[in-house]
N, C-alpha and C positions, 0 to 999 in steps of 0.2 A: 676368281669370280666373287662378288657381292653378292648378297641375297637378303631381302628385306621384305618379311612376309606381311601384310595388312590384309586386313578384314573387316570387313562391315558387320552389324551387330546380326546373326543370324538368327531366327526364331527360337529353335529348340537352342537348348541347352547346351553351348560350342563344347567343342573341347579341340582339338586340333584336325584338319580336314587333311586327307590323305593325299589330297592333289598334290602336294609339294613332292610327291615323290615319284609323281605320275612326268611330272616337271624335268627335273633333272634326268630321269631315264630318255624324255624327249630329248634333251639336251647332247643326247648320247648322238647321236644323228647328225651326220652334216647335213645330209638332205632336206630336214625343215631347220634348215640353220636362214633363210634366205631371210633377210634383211626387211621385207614386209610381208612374210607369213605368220600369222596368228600361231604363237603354240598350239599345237592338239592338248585338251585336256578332258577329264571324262567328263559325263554331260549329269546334269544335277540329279538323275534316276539312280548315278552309279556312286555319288557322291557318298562318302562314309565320316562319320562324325565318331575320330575317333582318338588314344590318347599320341599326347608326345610320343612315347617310348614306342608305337607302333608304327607312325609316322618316320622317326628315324631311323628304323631298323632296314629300312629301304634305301637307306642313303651309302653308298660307297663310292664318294665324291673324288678321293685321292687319285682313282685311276678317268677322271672326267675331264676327258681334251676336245676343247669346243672351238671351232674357228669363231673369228674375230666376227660380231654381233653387234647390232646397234645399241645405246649404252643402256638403253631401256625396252620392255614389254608389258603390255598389261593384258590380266588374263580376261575376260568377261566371261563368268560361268553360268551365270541365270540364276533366278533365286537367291540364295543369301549370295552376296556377291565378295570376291576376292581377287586382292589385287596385288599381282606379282611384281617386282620392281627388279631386275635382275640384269646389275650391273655386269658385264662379262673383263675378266682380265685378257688381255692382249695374247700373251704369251702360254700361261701355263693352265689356265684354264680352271684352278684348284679353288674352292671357295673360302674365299679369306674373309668376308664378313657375314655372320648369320644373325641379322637382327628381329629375333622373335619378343620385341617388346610391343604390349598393349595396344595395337593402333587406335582404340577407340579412345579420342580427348576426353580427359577428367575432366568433368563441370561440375566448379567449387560451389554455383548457386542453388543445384539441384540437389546437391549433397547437404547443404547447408537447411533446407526447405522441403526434401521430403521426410514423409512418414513413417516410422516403422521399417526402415531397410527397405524401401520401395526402389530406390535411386542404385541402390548397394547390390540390391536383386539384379536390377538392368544391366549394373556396370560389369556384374561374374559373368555373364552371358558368354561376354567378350573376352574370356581368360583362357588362357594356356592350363591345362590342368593335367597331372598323371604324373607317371615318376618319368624320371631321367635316363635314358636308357645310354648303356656302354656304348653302342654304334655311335653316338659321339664322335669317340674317340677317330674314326675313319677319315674325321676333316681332319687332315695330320697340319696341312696349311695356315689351319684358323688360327687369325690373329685378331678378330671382333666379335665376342658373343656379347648378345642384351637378351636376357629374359625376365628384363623388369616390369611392373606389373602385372603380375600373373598371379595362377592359386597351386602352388605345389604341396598343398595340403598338408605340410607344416614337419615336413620331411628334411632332412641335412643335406646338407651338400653333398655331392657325390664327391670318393677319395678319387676319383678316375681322374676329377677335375683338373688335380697336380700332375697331367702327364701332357697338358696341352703347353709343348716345349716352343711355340711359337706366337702362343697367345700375350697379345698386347694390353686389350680391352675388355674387362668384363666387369658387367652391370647384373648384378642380382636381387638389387634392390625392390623392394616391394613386392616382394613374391610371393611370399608366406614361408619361405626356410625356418629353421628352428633348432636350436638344439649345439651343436659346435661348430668354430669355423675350424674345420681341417688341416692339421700342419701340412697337409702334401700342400697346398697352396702356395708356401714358398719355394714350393720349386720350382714355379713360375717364374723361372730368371728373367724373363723378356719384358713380363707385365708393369707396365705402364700405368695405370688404371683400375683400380678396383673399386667397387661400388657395392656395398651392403649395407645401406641406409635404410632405414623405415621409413614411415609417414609420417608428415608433421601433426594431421589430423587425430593421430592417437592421443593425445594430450589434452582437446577439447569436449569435454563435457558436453553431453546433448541429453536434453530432457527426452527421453524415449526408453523400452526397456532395454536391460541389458544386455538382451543376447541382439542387440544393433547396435550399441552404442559408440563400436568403434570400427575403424578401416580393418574387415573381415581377412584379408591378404595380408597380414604385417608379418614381417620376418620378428624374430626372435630369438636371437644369439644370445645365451645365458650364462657362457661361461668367460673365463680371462681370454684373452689375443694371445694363440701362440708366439712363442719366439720366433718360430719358422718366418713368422709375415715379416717379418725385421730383418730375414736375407734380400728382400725384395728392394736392393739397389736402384733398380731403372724406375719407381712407382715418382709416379707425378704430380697425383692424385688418390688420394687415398680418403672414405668417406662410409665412419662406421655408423655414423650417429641413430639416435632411437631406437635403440636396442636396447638390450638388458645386461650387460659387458661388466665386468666386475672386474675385483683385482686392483692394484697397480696398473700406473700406464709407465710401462716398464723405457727406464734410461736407454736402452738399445734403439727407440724411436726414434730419435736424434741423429743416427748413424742411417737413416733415409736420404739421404743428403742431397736429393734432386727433388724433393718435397715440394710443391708448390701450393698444394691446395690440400688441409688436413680438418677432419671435422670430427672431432667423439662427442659431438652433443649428445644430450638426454643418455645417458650410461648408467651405472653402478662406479664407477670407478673412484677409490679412495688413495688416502695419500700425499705425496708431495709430488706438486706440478715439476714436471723435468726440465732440466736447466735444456733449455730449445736457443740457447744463444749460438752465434755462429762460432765453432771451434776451431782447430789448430789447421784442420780437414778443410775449411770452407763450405763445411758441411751446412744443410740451407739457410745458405743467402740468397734464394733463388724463393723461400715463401713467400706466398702471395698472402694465406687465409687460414687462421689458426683460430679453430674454434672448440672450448673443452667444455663450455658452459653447460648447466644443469647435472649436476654431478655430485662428489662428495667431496673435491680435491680441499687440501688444507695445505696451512701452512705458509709462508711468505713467497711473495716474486721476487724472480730471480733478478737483480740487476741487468743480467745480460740480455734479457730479452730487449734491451735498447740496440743492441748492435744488430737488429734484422731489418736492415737497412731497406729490404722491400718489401715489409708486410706494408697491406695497405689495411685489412680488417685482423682483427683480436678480440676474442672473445671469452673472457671469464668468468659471466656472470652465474647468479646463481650454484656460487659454489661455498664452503666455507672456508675461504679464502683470510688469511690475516694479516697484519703487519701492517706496514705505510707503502705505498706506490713511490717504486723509483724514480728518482729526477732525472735516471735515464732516458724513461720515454719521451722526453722535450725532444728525441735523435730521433725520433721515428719519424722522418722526414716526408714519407711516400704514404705515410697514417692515413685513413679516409674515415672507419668506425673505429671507436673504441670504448669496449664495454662490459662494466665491471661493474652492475648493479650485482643487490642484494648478496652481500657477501661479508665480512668479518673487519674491512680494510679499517684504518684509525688514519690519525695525522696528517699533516698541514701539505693542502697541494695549495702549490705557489706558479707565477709566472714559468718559473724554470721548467716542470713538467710539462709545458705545452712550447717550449721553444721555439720549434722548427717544424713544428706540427700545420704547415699552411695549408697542407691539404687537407686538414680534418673538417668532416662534415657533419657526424655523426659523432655525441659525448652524452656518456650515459654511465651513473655512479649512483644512483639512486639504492636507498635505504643499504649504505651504511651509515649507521647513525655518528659513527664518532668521526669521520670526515669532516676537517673543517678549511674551507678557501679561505685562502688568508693571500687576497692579492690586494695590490693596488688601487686606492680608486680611480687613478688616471692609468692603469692598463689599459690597452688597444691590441687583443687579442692575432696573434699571425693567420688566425682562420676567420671563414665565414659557415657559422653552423646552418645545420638543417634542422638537427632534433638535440633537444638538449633534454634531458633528463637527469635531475639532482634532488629529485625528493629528497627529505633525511637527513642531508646534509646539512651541515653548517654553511648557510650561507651569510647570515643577519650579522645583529639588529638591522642595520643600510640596506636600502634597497640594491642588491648589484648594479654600479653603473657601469661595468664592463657589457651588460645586454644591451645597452644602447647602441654598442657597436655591431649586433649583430643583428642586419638587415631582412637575413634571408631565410628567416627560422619559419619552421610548417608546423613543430611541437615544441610548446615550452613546458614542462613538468616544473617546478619548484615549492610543491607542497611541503608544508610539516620542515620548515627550513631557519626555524628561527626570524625571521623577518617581521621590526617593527618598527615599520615607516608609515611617509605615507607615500602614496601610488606618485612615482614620477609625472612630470608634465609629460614627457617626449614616449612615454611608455604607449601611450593613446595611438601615436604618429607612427611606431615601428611597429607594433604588434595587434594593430586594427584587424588584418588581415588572416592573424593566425590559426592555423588548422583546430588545432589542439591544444589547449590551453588550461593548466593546472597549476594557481597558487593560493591554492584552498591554505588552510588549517596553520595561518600564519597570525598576523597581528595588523595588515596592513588597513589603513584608512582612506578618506579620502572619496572624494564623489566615484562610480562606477567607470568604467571609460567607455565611450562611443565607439562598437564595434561595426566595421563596415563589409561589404557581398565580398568574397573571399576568392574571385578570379577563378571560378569554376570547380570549388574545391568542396564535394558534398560532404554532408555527414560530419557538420564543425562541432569541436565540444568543446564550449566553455565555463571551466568551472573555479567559481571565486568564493565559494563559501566556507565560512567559518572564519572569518577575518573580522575587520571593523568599519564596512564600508556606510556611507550614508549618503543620504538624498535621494535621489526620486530614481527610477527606473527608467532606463533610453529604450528604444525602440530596438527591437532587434532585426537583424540581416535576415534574409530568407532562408537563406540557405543554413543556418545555425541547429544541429539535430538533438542535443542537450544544451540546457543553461540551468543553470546551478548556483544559486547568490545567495543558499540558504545560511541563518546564524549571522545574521547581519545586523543594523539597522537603517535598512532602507525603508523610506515610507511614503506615502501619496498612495494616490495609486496607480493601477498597472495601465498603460499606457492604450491608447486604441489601434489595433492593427487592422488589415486586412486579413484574416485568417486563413483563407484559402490558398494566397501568395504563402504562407510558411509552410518549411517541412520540421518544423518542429514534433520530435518523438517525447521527448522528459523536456517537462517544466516542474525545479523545484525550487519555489519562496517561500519554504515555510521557516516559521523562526524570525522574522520581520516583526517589522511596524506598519505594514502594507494594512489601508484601509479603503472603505467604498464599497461599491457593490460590486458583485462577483460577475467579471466582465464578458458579455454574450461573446462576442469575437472567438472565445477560446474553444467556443462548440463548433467552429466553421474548420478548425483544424483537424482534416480527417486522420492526419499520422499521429495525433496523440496517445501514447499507451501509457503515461506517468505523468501526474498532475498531482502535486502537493503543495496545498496552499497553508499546511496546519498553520497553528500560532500564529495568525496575524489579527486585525482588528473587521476583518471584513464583514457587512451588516447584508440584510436585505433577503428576502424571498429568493432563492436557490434556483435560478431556471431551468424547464422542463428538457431543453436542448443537451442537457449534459448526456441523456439518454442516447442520443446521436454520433455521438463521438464511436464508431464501432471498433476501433481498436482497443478502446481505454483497459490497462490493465490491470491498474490503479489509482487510485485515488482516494487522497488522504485531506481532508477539511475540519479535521480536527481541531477543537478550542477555538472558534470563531465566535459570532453571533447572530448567524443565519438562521433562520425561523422559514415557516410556512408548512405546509404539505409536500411531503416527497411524493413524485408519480411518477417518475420516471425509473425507478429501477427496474422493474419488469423488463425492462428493454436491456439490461445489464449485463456483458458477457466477462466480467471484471474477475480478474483475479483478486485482488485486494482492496477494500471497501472499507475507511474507516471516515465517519460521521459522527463521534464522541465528541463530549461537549460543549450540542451547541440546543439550540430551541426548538428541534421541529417536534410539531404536535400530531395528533392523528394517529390510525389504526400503524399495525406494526405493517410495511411496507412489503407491495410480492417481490419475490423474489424468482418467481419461475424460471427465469433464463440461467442463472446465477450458477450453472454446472460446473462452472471451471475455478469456485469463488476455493482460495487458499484462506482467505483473513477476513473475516466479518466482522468489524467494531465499531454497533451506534450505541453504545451506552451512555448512560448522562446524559436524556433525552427526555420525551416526552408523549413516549411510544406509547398506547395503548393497546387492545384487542389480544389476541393467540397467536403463539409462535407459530407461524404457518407450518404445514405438514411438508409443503416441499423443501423444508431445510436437511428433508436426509435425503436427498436427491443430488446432493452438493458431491458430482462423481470425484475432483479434486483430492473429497475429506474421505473416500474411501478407500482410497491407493493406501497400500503398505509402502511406506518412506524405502524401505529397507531392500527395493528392487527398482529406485528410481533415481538417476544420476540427473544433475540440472547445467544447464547452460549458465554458467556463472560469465558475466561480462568484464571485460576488462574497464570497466568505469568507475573511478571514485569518488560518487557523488556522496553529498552531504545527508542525501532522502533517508528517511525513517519511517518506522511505522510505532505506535505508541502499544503494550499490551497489559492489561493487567496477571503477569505469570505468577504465582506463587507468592499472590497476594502483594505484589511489588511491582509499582508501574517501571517498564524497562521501554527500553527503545530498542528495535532491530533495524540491522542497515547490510551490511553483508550476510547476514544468516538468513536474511526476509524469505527468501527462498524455501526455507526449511522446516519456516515454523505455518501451522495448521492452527486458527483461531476462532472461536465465536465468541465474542461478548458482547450480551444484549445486557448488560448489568444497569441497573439504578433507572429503570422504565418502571410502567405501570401495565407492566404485562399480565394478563390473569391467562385461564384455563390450565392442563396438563400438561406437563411435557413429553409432548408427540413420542409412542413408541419408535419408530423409526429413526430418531436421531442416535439409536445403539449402534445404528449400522456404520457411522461414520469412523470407521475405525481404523484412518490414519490422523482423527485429530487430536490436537497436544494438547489445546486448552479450551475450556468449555468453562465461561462465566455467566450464570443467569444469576445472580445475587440480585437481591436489593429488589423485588418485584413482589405480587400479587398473584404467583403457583402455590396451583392446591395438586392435590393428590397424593399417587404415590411416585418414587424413585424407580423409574424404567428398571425393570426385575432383569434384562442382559447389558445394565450399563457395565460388565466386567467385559463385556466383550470389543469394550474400545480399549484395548490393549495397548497405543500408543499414549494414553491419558496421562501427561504429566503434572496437571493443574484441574483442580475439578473445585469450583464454588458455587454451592446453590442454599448459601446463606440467606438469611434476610428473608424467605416466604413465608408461605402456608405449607406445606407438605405436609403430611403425615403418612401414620403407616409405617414399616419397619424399613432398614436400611437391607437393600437386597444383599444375599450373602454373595454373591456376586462380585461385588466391591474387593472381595479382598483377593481378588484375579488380577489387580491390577498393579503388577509389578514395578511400573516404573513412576510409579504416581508418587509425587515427593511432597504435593502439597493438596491440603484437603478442607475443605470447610461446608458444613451442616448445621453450624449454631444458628440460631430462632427460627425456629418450624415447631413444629407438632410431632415430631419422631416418637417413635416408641420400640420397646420392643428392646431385645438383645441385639449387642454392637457386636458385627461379625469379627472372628481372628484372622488376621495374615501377616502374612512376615512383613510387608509393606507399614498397615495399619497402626500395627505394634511401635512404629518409631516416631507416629503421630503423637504432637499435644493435645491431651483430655481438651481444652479450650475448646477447638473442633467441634467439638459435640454441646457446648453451653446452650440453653434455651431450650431441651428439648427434653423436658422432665418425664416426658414415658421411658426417654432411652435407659438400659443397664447394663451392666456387665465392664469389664476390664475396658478401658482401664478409668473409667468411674469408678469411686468406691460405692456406689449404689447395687446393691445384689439383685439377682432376676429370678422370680421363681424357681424353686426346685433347686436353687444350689446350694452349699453347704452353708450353715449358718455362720457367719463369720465369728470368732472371739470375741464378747463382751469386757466392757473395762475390769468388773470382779473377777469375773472368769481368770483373765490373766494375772489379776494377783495372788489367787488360789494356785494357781498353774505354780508360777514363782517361788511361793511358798512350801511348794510339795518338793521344789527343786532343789531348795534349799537346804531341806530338812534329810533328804537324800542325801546330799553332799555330807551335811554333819555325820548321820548315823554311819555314811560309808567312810569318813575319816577316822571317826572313835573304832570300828572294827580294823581300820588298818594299823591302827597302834596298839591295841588286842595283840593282833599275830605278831608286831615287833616285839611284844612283852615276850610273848612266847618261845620269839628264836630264841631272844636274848638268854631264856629261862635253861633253854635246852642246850644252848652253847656253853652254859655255865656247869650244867652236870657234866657232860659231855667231857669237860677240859679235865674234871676233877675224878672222873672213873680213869683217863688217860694215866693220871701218874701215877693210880694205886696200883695199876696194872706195871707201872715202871721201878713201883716201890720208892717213890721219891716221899713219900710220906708228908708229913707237916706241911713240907717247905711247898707242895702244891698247894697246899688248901691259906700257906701264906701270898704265897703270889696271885694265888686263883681269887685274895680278896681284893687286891690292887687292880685286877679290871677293870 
């Protein structure tokens, strides 16, 4: 008998329903065995919401003889609804599969877009939860268990597991187990199948706090893979990956030899990868998919993995993997992916590595840096790729003309590759259409090329900057979700679209020669969250439409020559805001909406009026960094943001994330500096320099505790510097010179490693490490004073060295009687007082 339990998501809080066992006792019955009677089950008044292990203690299935039943039933219970599927066996009646996996489908959009564990709350509802109870063991028949996704609240496997002497199938993946896989497990001689995998979602970063941020159900195995699971002869399939596995992946793995399908992604495990070629045994030649990627393995590939005559996938990426790639793999004839980024590898792949490789689809070697191709320019590849990945590598100076042969590519990676040419003719013509497209950060030149609608393929990313490209900007596809041509020189300007036809998310041109006025079109595009136009030549009055863009998360207009009145920021829901550099005049701009704002930088402007009050409202700049993980994208765009940190303009691009900024520096800003901007106390850098602030120094500025950069040079201030300041531990850079300060400079261990410079211009300040003294402290040593001093010290030394030659006179004196009482005593007479003179 099959049994395959499903359930709709019930209100209260599932856990397993007791009818399964209300089920099989019917079963016991020929009587309602009839062919279109509804099972009796209890009616929803009698229903119990209750765990596994009391659910199964009811089940004593081995003596259950049921005549031949149609191959299906389903139960309808009223209220939360379940549905029984219950294949029957012909003959013996004993249940041979029991599939207690998850029936409610994972939805990767829901998970990916809700808040707070919202999505993660709904999904437990639907979980298997409690411990595992021995009655198990009663299905003596079972040869199919699945209790994968589930929450077995982070309990180990049960040792009973190793007595299920018929068992074929088992899925345990994603359940929340934890702790060791159990040698009794290889005593599973029959097993087929095993499955202790995790989620892939563990790996992905989500901006939320930490007690959501990951798939709340993950198994967790922490220790090495017994040797027991290495008796398990019959496995077919074998899949430990995302776990926490340490150790060696011990040589005995090899001796699996009906292996088709092996996965230790995401492990611990260090060491030398094991020679997995096919041995004396014919031990597998039957692999299909060998994947050890994300790990610690070292050391060189073995030649023999060319004689696995049916992998079609291989995966070694992300390991520290070294040596050259054998010219064996040219034999892997049945090859589909293979993939062996970021790892250790060196030396020269040639034509002969890919020989016989015609079914390869998938090539991906990216960021080994010392990889270099050294093929032919007239190569004609045996494959037709789909995704090619070779950041890193050596592919240059010549543009590869072996990609002209490849028709059918969806991703082309070739950044950071050495390449400086210029952009082929025919490059236009094969790769108009591609998905994915990455040859940033080479040398290449040459006009842009005309990319065209991409046959229904959303979400295209095109990214060509940090090259040498020139002339004027084309029109882009609609369907294109990043473009990226920053660090160029491309110039005119930017083309006129329809806006509304694009789903443009990231546009970055900054770093150009792009001029004219700043193009209305780009306000009609309501999917824009990253707009960077810094560094280019662009003129004109700033339109009011930018405010409209409601997604914008960013935007960087940095070093232009735009001018006018800002109004539209009020309207602002922007994470990152930088305006430095260019003309605009007027009161300092509201910012009321501005809650989510991480980077604020219009300095070098022409700001007037008070720092408004609502800039400690910025909820962003009040998170503690230290309890908040971020959605890092897998994107390598060129975009930056410009900062003045530690008195040194830096550019972030990857870290953007991270860093918390105001600089309203070199305005014409007057009034105080609003008490409330103490509160923001996740941010890093805080520049008002260069402005028209009077007063005093917010007396809890120690309590922005993340404060790595603090400048409020260049004003009015006065008043003392709160002691407060020297709270602030991770503060590395600091500046106060020309104000009005006065008063004593507080101590702190931080402060102390600052240069006096810091404090220039501010003739009240005193104390250390000025040499300016502060009331009340000790008079410091005058210039005579210390030569007195000196002179007493000196005269010391003399009078105590003339007294210590005093007592040498003296021993000397007394060693002398001394010698000469000794021999009168001995009666040597004269001849002492002769020799006694020779001393």
């Amino acid at each position: 008998m099959e049994m395959d339990a499903a359930h709709a998501l019930p209100s209260p809080s599932l856990v397993v329903p007791s009818m399964l066992s209300h089920t099989l006792d019917d079963l016991r019955s020929p009587k309602k065995a009839h062919a279109h009677d509804a099972l009796a089950v209890p009616t929803p008044s009698k229903m119990a919401h209750t765990t596994f292990s009391h659910m199964m203690q009811h089940v004593d299935a081995p003596s259950l003889k049921v005549p031949t039943m149609p191959s299906t039933h389903r139960m309808p219970i009223g209220g939360p609804e379940i549905h029984g599927v219950i294949p029957i066996c012909n003959k013996t009646g004993h249940v041979l599969k029991l599939n207690l996996h998850n029936p409610t489908p994972f939805d990767n959009d829901r998970f990916y877009n809700s808040q707070d564990g919202e999505y993660i709350d709904y999904y437990s509802k639907s979980c298997l939860a409690g411990e595992l109870n021995p009655a198990l063991l009663d299905l003596k028949q079972l040869q199919f268990l699945d209790l994968s996704m589930n929450n077995f609240s982070g309990s180990e496997i049960p040792k009973f597991f190793g007595s299920f002497q018929n068992l074929k199938h088992l899925n345990l993946s994603i359940a929340r187990f934890q702790g060791n896989i159990p040698p009794h497990v290889g005593n599973l001689s029959r097993l087929e199948d095993l499955d202790l995998s995790d989620f892939w979602t563990n790996r992905i970063f989500r901006k939320i706090d930490k007690s959501h941020r990951s798939w709340p159900f993950r198994n967790y195995f922490n220790t090495s893979v017994p040797d027991s699971l290495f008796n398990l002869r019959n496995l077919t399939y074998l899949d430990l990956s995302q776990n926490k596995l340490q150790g060696t992946i011990s040589n005995a793995i090899v001796n699996l030899c009906n292996l088709k399908f092996l996965d230790l992604t995401d492990n611990r495990f260090t060491g030398k990868i094991p020679d997995f070629g096919i041995n004396q045994n014919d031990c597998l030649q039957d692999l299909d998919v060998l994947r050890i990627s994300y790990n610690s393995l070292n050391g060189p590939i073995s030649a023999s993995f060319g004689t696995l005559s049916s992998l079609r996938e291989l995966d070694i990426s992300n390991n520290i993997v070294n040596g050259s790639i054998p010219s064996s793999f040219g034999q892997l004839s049945n090859l589909e992916k293979l993939e062996l980024s970021n790892n250790s590898l060196s030396g020269m792949v040639t034509e002969l590595h890919f020989s016989k490789m015609s079914k390869l689809t998938e090539l991906s070697m990216s960021l080994n840096n010392l990889l270099v191709f050294n093929v032919s320019s007239e190569w004609i590849p045996p494959f037709q790729l789909k995704t090619i990945k070779l950041s890193s590598c050596t592919l240059g100076p010549l543009f590869p003309s072996w990609l002209k042969t490849q028709e059918n590519v969806v991703e082309l990676r070739i950044s950071r590759t050495g390449i400086s040419d210029r952009l082929p003719d025919w490059f236009e013509k094969v790769y108009s259409r591609v998905h994915y497209l990455d040859i940033s950060k080479n040398n290449i030149s040459g006009e842009l090329p005309q990319f065209e609608e991409a046959n229904n393929r959303p979400f295209r990313r095109l990214i060509l900057n940090s090259n040498s490209f020139d002339g004027s900007l084309r029109p882009l596809p609609s369907d294109v979700l990043l473009w990226d041509v920053s660090n160029n020189f491309v110039s005119g300007n930017i083309p006129i679209q329809n806006g509304t036809n694009l789903t443009l998310e990231v546009l970055i041109l900054s770093s150009n020669l792009l001029s004219g006025f700043f193009p209305g079109f780009l306000c009609e595009i309501k999917t824009m969250t990253i707009l960077d136009l810094a560094n280019n030549q662009f003129t004109g009055k700033l339109p009011d439409c930018i405010g409209e863009i409601e997604n914008l998360s960013m935007l960087d207009l940095t070093n232009n020559t735009l001018h006018g009145e800002i109004q539209f920021l009020g309207k602002f829901t922007t994470v990152v805001l930088t305006l430095a550099q260019q003309q605009f005049p007027g009161t300092t701009p509201s910012l009321e909406n501005a809650m989510f704002l991480n980077i604020l930088d219009v300095g070098k402007n022409s700001f007037t009026g008070n720092i408004p009050p609502c800039i400690g409202n910025f909820s962003a700049m009040i998170t503690d960094h230290s309890s908040i993980e971020y959605l890092m994208l897998d994107v390598d765009y060129g975009g930056s943001i410009p900062g003045i940190i530690n008195g040194i303009e830096r550019r972030y691009t990857k870290t953007m994330p991270f860093l918390t900024s105001i600089d309203i520096s070199d305005n014409s800003i007057v009034g105080e500096i609003p008490d409330n901007l103490t509160g923001l106390v996740g941010l890093r850098n805080l520049n008002l320099a260069g402005n028209n602030l009077t007063g005093r120094i917010p007396g809890k500025i120690g309590d922005m505790q993340e404060l790595i950069s603090l400048d409020l040079s260049r004003n009015e201030l006065s008043g003392q510097i709160p002691p407060s300041l020297s709270d602030l531990n991770f503060l590395t850079y600091l500046n106060l010179s020309y104000n009005n300060l006065s008063g004593r400079i507080p101590n702190g261990n931080q402060l102390r490693t600052l240069d006096p410079s810091v404090y220039l211009g501010n003739d009240g300040l005193c104390g250390a490490p000025l040499v300016r003294r502060c009331g009340g402290d000790a008079p410091a040593p005058q210039d005579n004073d210390k030569s007195r001093i000196l002179m007493k010290a000196m005269m010391m030394m003399i009078l105590y060295f003339r007294g210590f030659m005093r007592a040498l006179d003296l021993v000397s004196c007394l060693v002398s009687w001394l010698y000469v009482g000794f021999c009168i005593l001995l009666g040597l007479g004269g001849m002492c007082f002769l020799s006694g003179s020779n001393m």
